[in-house]
Each structure stands twice: as structure tokens, then as C-alpha cells.
N, CA, C and O atoms as a printed pandas DataFrame, in Angstrom:
     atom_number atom_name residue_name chain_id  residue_number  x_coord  y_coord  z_coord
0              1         N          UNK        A               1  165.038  120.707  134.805
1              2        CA          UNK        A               1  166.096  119.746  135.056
2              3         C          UNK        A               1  166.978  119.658  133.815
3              4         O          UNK        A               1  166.543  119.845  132.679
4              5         N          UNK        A               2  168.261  119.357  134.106
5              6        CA          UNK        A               2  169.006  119.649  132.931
6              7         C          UNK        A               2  169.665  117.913  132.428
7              8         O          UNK        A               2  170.289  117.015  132.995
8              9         N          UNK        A               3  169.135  118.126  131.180
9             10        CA          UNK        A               3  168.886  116.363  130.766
10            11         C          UNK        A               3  170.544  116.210  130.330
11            12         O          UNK        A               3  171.233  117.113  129.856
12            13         N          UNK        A               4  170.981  114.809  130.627
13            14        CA          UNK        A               4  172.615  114.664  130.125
14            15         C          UNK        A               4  172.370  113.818  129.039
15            16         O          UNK        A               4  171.298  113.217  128.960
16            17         N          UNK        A               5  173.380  113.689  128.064
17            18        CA          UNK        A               5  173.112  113.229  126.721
18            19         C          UNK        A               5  174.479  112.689  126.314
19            20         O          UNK        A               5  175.537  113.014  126.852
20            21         N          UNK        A               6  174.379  112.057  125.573
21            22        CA          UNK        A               6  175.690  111.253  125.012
22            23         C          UNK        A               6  176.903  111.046  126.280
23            24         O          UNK        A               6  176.586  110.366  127.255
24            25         N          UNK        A               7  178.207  111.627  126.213
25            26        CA          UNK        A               7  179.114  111.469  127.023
26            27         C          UNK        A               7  178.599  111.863  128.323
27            28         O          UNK        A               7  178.835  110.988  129.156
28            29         N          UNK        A               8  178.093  112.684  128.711
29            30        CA          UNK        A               8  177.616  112.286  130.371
30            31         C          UNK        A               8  176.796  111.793  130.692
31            32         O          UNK        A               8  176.332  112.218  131.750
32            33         N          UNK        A               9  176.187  110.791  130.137
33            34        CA          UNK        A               9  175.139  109.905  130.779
34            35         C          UNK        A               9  176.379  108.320  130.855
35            36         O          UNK        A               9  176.421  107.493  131.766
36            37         N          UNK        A              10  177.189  108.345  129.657
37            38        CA          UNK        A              10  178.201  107.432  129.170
38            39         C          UNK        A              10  179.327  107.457  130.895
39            40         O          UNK        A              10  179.746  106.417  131.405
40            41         N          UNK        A              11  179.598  108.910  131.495
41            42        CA          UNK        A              11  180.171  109.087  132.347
42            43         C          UNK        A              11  179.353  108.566  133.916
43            44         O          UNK        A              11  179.722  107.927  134.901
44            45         N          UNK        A              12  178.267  109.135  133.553
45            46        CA          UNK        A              12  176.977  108.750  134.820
46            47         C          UNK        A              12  177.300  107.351  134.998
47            48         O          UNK        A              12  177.488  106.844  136.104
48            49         N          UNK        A              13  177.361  106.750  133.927
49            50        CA          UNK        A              13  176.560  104.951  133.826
50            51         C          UNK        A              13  177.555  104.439  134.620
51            52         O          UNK        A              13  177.353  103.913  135.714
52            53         N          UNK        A              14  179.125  104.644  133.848
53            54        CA          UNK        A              14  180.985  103.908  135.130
54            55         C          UNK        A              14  180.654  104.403  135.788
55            56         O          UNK        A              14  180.152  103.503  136.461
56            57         N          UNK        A              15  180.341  105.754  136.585
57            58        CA          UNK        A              15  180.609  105.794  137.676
58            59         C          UNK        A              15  179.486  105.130  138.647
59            60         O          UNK        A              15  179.619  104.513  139.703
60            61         N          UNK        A              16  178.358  105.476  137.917
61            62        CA          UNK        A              16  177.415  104.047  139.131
62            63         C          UNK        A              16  177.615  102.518  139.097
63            64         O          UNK        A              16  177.261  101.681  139.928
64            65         N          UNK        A              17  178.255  102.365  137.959
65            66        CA          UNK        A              17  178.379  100.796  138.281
66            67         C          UNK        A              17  179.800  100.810  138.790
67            68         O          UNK        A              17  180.192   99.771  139.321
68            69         N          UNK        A              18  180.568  101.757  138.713
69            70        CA          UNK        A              18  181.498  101.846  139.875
70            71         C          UNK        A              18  181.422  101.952  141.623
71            72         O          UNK        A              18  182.273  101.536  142.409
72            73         N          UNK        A              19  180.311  102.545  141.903
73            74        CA          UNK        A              19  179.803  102.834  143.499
74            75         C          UNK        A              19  179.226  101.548  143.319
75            76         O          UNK        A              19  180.091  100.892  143.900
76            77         N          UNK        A              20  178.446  100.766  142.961
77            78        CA          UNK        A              20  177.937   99.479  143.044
78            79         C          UNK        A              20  178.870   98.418  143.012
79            80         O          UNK        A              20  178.650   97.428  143.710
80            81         N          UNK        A              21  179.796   98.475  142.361
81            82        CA          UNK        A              21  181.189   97.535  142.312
82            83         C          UNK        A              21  182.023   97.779  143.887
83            84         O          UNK        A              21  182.772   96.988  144.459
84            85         N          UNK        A              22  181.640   98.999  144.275
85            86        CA          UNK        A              22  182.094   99.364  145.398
86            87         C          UNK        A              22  181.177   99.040  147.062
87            88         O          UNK        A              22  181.532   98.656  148.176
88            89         N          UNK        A              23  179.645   99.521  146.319
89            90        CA          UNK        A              23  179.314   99.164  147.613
90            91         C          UNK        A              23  179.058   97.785  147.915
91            92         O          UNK        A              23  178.856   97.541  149.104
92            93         N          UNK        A              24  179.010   96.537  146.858
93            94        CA          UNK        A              24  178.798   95.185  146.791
94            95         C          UNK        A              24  180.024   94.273  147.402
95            96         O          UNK        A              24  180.013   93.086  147.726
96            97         N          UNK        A              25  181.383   95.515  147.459
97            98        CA          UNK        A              25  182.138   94.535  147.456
98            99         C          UNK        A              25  183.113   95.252  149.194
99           100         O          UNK        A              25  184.229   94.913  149.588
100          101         N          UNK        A              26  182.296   96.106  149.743
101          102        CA          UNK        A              26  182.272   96.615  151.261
102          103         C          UNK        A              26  182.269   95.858  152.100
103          104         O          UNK        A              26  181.917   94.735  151.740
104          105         N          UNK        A              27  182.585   95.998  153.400
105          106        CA          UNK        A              27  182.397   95.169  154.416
106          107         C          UNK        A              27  181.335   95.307  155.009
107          108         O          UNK        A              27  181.308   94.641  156.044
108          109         N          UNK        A              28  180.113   96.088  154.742
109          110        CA          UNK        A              28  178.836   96.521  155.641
110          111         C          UNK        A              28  178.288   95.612  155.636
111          112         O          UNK        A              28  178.589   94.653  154.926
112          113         N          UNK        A              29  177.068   95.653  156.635
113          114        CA          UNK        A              29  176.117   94.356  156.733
114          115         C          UNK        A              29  175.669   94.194  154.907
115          116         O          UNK        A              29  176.149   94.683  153.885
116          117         N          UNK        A              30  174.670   93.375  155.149
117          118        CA          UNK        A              30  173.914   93.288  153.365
118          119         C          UNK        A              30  172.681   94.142  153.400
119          120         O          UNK        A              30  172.470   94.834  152.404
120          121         N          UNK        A              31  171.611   94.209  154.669
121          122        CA          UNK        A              31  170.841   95.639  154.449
122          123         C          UNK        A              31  171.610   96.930  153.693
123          124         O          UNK        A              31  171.433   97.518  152.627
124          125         N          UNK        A              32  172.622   97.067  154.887
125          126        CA          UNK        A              32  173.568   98.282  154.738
126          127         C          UNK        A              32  173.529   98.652  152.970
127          128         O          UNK        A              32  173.304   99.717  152.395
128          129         N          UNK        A              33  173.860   97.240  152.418
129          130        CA          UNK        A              33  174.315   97.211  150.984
130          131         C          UNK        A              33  172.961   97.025  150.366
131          132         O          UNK        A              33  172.686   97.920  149.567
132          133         N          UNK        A              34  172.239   96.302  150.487
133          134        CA          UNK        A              34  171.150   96.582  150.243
134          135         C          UNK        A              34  170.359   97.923  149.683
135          136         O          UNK        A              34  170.019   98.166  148.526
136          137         N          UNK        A              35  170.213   98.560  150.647
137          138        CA          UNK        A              35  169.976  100.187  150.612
138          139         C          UNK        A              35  170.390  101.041  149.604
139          140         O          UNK        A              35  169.866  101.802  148.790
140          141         N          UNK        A              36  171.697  100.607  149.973
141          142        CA          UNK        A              36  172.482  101.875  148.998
142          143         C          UNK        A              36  173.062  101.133  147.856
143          144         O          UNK        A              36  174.079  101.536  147.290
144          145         N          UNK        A              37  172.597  100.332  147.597
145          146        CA          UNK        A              37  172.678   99.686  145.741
146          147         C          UNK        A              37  170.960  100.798  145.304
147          148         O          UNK        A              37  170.779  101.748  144.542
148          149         N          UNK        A              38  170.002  100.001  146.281
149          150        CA          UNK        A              38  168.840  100.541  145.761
150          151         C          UNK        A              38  168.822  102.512  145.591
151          152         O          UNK        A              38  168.143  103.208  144.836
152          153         N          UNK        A              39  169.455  102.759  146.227
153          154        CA          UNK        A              39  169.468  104.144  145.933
154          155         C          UNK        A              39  170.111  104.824  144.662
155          156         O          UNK        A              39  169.512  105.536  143.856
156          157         N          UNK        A              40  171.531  104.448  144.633
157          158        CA          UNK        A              40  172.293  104.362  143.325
158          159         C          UNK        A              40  171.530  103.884  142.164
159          160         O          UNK        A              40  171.805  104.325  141.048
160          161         N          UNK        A              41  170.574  103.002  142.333
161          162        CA          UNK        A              41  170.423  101.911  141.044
162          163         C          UNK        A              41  168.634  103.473  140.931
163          164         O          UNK        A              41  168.500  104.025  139.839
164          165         N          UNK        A              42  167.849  103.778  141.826
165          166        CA          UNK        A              42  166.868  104.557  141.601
166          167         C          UNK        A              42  166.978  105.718  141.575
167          168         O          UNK        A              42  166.141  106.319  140.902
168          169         N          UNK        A              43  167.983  106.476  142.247
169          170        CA          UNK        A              43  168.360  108.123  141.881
170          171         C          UNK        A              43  169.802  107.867  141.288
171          172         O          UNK        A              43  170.627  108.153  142.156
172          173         N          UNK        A              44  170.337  107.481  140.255
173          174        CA          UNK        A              44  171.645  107.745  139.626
174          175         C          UNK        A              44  172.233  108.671  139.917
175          176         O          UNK        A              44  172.761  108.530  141.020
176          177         N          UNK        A              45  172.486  109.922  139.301
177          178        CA          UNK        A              45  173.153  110.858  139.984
178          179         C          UNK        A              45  173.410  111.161  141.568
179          180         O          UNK        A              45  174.522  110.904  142.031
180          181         N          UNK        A              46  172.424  111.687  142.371
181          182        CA          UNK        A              46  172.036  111.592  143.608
182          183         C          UNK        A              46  172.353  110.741  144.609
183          184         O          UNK        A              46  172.658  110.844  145.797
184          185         N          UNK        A              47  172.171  109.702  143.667
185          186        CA          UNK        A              47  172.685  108.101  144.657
186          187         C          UNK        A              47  173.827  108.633  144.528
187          188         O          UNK        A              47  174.134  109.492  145.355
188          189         N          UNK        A              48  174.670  108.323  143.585
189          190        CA          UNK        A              48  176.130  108.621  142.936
190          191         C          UNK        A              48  176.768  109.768  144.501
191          192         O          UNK        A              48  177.667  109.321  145.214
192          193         N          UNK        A              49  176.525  110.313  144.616
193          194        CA          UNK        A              49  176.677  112.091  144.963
194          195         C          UNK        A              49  176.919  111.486  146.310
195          196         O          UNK        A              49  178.107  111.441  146.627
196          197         N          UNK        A              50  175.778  110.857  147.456
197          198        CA          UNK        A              50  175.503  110.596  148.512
198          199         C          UNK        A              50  176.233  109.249  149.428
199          200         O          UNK        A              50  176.441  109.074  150.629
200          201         N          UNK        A              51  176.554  108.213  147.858
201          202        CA          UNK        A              51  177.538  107.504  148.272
202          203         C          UNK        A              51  179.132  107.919  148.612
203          204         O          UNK        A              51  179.952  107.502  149.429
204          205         N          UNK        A              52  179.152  108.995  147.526
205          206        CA          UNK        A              52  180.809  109.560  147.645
206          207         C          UNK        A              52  180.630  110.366  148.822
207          208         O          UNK        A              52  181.609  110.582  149.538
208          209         N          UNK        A              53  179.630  110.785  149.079
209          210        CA          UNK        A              53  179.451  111.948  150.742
210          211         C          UNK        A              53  179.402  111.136  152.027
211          212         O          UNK        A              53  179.911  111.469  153.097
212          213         N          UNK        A              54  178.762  110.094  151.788
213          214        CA          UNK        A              54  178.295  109.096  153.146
214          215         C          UNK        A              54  178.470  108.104  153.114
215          216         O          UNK        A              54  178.242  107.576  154.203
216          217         N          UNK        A              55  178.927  107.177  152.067
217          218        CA          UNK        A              55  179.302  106.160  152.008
218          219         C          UNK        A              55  180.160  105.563  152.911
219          220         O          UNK        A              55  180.333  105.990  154.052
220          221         N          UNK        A              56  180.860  104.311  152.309
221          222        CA          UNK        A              56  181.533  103.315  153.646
222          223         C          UNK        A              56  183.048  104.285  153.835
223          224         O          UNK        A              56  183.588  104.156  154.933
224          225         N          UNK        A              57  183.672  105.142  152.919
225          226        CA          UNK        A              57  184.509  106.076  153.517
226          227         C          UNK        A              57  184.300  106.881  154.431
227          228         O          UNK        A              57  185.022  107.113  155.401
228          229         N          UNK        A              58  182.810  107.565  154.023
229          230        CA          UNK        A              58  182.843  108.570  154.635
230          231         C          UNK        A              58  182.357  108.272  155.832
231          232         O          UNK        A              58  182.270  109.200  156.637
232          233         N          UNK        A              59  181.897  106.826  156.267
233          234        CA          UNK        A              59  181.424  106.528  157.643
234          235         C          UNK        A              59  182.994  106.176  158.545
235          236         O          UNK        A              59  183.197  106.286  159.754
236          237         N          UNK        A              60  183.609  105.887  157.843
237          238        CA          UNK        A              60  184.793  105.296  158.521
238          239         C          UNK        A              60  185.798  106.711  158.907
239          240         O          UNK        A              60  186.558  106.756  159.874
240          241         N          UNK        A              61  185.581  107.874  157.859
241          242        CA          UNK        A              61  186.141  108.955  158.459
242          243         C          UNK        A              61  185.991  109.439  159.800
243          244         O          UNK        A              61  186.710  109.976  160.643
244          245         N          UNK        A              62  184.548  108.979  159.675
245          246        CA          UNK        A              62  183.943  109.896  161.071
246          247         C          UNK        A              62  184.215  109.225  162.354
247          248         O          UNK        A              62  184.021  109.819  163.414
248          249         N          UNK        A              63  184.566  108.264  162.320
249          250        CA          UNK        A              63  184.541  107.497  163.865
250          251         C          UNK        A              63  186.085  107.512  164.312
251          252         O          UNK        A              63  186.419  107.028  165.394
């Protein structure tokens, strides 16, 4: 696994408390938000990745 250090962990950190600023402040139920804080907040990157893929945009694209 390839460890991030100084400026991209510095980059990691805004952008998850950016998807969390984002998914807290969504219109989804609070499970909904629920969930996907806990995912973001336990896989950082990954969370990060899955919110910008599936998140409340990308649910609203699809319908």
C-alpha cells in the first residue's frame, strides 16, 4: 500500500471534511447520511472516491 505523507494526506484530510460538509448538509434521509459519514470518516480515501461516484449527485444523475 502506498503510504501518503505530508501534502497528500494535508489534501486527503479537505477533501473528506469536504464530502462530510457535503454529505451532512444533503437532503437524504439521516441513515442515508449516517452511512456515508461513517464510511468517509472509516475508509478515507475510498469513502472519498465512492462518495464522488455514488453519492447524492450521482444518485440524482441516475433517475
Amino acid at each position: 500500500m502506498i503510504a501518503l505523507s505530508g501534502i497528500g494526506s494535508l489534501i486527503i484530510l479537505v477533501l473528506d471534511i469536504w464530502a462530510l460538509v457535503s454529505i451532512l448538509g444533503s437532503a437524504q434521509p439521516v441513515t442515508t447520511k449516517l452511512l456515508w459519514a461513517l464510511v468517509v470518516l472509516l475508509l478515507p480515501v475510498l469513502g472519498l472516491l465512492l462518495w464522488l461516484l455514488l453519492g447524492a449527485r450521482g444518485a440524482a444523475a441516475r433517475m
